[in-house]
MDTraj code that builds the backbone (N, CA, C; nanometers):
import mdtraj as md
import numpy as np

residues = "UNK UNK UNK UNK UNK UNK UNK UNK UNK UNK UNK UNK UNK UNK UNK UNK UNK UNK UNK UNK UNK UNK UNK UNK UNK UNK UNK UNK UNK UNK UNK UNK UNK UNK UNK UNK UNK UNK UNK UNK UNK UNK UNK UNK UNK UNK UNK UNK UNK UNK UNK UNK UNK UNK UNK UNK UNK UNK UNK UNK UNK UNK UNK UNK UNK UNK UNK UNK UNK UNK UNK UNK UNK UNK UNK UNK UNK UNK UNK UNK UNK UNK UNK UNK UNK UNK UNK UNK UNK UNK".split()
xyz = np.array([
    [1.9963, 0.0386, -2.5494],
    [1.8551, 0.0049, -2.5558],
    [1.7893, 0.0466, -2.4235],
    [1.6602, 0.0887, -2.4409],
    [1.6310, 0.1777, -2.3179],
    [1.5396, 0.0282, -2.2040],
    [1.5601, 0.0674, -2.0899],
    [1.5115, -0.0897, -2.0043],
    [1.3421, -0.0837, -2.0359],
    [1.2694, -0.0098, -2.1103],
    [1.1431, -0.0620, -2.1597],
    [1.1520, -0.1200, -2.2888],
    [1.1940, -0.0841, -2.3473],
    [1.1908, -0.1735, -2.4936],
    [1.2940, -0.3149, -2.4746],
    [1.3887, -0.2946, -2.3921],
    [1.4653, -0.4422, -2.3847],
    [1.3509, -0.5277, -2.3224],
    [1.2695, -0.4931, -2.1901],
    [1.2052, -0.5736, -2.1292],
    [1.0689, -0.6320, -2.2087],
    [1.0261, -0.5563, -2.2797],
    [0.9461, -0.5825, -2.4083],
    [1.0110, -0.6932, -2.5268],
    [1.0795, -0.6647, -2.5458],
    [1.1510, -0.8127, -2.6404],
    [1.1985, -0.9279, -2.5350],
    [1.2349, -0.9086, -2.4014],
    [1.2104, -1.0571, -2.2964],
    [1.0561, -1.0862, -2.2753],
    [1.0189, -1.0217, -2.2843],
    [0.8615, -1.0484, -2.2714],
    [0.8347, -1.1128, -2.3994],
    [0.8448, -1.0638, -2.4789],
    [0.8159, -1.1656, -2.6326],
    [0.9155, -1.3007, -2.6608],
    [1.0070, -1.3069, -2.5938],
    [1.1072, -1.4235, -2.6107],
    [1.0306, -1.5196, -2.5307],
    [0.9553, -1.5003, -2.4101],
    [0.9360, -1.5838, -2.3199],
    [0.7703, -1.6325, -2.3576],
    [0.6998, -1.5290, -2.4627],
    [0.6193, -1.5507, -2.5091],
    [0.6228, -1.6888, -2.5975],
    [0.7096, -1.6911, -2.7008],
    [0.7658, -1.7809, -2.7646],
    [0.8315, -1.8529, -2.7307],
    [0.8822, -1.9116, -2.6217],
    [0.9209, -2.0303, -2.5441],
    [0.7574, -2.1045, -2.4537],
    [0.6299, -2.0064, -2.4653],
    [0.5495, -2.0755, -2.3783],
    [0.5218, -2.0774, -2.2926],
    [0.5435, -1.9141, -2.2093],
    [0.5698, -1.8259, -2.1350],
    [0.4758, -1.7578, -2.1213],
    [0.3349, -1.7049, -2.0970],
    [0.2964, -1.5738, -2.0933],
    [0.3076, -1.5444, -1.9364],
    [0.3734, -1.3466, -2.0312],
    [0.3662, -1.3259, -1.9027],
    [0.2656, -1.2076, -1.8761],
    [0.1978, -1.1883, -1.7275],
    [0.0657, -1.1322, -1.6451],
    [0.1550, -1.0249, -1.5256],
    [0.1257, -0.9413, -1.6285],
    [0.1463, -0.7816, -1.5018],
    [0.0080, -0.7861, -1.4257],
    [0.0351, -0.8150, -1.2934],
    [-0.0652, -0.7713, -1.1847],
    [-0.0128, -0.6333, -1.0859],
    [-0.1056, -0.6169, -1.0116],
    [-0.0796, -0.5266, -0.9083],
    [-0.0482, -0.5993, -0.7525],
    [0.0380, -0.6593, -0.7471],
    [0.0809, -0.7742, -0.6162],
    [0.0129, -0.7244, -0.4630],
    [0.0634, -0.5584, -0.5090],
    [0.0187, -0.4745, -0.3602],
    [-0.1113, -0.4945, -0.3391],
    [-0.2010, -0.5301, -0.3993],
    [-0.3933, -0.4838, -0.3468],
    [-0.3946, -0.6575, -0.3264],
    [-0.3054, -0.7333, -0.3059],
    [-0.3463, -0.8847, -0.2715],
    [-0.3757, -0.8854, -0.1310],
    [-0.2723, -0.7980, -0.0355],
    [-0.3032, -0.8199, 0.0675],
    [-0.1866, -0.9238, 0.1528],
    [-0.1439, -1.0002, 0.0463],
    [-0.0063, -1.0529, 0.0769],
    [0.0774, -1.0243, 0.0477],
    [0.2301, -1.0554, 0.1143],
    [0.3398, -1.0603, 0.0891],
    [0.3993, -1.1666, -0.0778],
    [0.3332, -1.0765, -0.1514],
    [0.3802, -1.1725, -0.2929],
    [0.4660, -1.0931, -0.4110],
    [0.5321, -1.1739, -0.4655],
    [0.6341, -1.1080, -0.5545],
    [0.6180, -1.2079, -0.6498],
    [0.7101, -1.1172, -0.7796],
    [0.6703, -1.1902, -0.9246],
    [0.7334, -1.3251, -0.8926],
    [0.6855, -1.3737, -1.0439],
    [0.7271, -1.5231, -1.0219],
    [0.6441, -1.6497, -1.1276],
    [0.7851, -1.7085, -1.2001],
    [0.6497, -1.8232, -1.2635],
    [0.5936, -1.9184, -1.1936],
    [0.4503, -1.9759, -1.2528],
    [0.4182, -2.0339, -1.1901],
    [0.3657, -2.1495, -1.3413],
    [0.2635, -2.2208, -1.2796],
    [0.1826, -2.2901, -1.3575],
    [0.0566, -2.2843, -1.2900],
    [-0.0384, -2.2749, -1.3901],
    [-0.1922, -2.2442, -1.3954],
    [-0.2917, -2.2985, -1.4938],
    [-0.3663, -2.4229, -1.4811],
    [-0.3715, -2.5245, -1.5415],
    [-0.3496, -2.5614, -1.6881],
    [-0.2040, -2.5608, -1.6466],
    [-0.0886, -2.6453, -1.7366],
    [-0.0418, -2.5405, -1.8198],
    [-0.0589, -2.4127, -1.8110],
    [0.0222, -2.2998, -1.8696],
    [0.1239, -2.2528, -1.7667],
    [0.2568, -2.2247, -1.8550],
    [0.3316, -2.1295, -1.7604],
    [0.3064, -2.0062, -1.7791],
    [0.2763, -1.9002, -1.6619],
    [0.2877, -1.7852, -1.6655],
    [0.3513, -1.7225, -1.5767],
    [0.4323, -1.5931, -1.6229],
    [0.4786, -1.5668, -1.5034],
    [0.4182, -1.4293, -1.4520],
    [0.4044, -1.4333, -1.3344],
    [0.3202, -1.3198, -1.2625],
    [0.4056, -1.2038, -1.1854],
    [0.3983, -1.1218, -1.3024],
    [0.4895, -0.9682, -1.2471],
    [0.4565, -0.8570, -1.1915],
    [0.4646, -0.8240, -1.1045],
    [0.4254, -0.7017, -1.0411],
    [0.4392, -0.5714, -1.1058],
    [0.3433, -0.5514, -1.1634],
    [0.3516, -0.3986, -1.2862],
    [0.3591, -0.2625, -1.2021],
    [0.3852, -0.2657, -1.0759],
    [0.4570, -0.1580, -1.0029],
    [0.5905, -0.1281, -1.0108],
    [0.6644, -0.2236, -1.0765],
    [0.8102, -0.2361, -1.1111],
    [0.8205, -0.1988, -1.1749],
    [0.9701, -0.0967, -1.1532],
    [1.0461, -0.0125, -1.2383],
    [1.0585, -0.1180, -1.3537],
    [1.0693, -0.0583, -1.5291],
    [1.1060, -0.1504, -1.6413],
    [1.2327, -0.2374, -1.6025],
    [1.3266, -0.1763, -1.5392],
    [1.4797, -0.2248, -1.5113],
    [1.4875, -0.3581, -1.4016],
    [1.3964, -0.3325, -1.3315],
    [1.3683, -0.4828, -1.1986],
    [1.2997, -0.5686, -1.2877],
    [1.1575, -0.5253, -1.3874],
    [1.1174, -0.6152, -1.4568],
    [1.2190, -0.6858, -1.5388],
    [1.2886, -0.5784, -1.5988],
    [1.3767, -0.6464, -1.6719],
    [1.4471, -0.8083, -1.6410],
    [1.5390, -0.7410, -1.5259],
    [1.5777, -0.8258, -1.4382],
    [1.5175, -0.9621, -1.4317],
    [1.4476, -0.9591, -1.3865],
    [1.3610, -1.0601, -1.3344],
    [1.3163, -1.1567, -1.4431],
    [1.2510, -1.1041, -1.5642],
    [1.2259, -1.1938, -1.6155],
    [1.3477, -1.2205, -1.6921],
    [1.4181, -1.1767, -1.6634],
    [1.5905, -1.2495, -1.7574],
    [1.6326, -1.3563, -1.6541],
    [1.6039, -1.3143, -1.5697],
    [1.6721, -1.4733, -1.4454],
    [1.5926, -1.5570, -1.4996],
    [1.4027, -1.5286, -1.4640],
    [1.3284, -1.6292, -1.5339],
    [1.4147, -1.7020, -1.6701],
    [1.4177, -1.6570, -1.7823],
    [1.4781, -1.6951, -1.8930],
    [1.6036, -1.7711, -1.8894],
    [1.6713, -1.7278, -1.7858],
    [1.8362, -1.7991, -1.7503],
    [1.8002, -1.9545, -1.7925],
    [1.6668, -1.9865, -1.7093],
    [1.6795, -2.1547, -1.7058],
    [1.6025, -2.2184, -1.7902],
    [1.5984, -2.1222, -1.9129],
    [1.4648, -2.2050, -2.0458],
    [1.5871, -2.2579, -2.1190],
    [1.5054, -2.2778, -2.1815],
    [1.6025, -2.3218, -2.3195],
    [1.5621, -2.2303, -2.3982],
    [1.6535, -2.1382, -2.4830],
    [1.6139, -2.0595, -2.5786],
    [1.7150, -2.0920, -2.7162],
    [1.7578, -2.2233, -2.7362],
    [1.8494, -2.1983, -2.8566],
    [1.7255, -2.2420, -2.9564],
    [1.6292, -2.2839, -2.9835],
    [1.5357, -2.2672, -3.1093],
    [1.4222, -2.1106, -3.1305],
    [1.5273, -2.0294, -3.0447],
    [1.4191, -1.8921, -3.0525],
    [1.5637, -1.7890, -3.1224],
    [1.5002, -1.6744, -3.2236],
    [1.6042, -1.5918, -3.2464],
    [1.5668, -1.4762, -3.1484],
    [1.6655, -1.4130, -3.0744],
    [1.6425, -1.3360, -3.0046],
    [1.7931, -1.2204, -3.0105],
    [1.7365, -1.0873, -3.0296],
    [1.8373, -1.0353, -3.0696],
    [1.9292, -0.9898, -3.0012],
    [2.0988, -1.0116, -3.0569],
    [2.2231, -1.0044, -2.9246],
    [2.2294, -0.9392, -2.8156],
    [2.1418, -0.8025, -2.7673],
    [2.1582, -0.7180, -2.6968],
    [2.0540, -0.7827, -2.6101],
    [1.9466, -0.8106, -2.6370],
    [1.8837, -0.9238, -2.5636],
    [1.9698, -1.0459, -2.4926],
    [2.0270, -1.1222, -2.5728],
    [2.0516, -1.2340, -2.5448],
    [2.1649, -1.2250, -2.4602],
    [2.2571, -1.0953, -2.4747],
    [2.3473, -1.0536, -2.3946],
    [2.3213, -1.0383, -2.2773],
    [2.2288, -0.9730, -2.2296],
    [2.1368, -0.9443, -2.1210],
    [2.1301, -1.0494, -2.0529],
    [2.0362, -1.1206, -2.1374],
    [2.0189, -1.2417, -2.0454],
    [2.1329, -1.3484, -1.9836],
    [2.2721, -1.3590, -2.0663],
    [2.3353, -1.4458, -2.0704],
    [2.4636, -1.3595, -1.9502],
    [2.4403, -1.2664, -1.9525],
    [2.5272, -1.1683, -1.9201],
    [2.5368, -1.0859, -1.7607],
    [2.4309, -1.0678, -1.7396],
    [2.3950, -1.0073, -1.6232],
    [2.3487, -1.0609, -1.4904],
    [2.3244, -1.1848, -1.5018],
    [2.2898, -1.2129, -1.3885],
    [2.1547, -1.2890, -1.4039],
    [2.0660, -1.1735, -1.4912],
    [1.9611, -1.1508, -1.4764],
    [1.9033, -1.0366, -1.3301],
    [2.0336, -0.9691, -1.3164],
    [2.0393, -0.8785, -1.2439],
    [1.9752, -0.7347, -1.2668],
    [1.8684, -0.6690, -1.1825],
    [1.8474, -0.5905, -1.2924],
    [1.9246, -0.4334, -1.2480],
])
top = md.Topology()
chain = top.add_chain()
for i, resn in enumerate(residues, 1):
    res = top.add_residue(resn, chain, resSeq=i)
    for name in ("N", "CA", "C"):
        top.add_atom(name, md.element.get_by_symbol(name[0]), res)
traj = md.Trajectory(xyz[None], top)
């Protein structure tokens, strides 16, 4: 599976856990900021730096995912492998 379409189905898993997630451009902040969930009144979102290679995104939001709960979501094995599998390393 190529690291844009995997990171596209973590993006929809995390959608469906209650998750959205927000590609920004981190660099034009002016700070030292990197992705990351947060909460924003009373939504989780997580805020990714869309300068990132698909494969770091990847990454990243699979660590994110490490600590949800996803057993009431179907998410498909090569996905779930990923996530369960790697680290969340990307």
């Amino acid at each position: 599976m190529k690291k844009k379409e995997l990171y596209r189905h973590l993006v929809d898993a995390a959608s469906r856990i209650g998750i959205r997630v927000a590609e920004q451009n981190l660099r034009v902040t002016g700070v030292n900021a990197k992705s990351g969930l947060c909460q924003v009144k009373g939504e989780y979102v997580y805020i990714m730096d869309k300068k990132l290679p698909d494969s770091e995104k990847a990454g990243l939001l699979a660590q994110c995912l490490q600590n949800q709960s996803l057993d009431d979501i179907y998410i498909i094995p090569a996905v779930r492998e990923f996530i369960d599998n790697t680290g969340g390393r990307p």
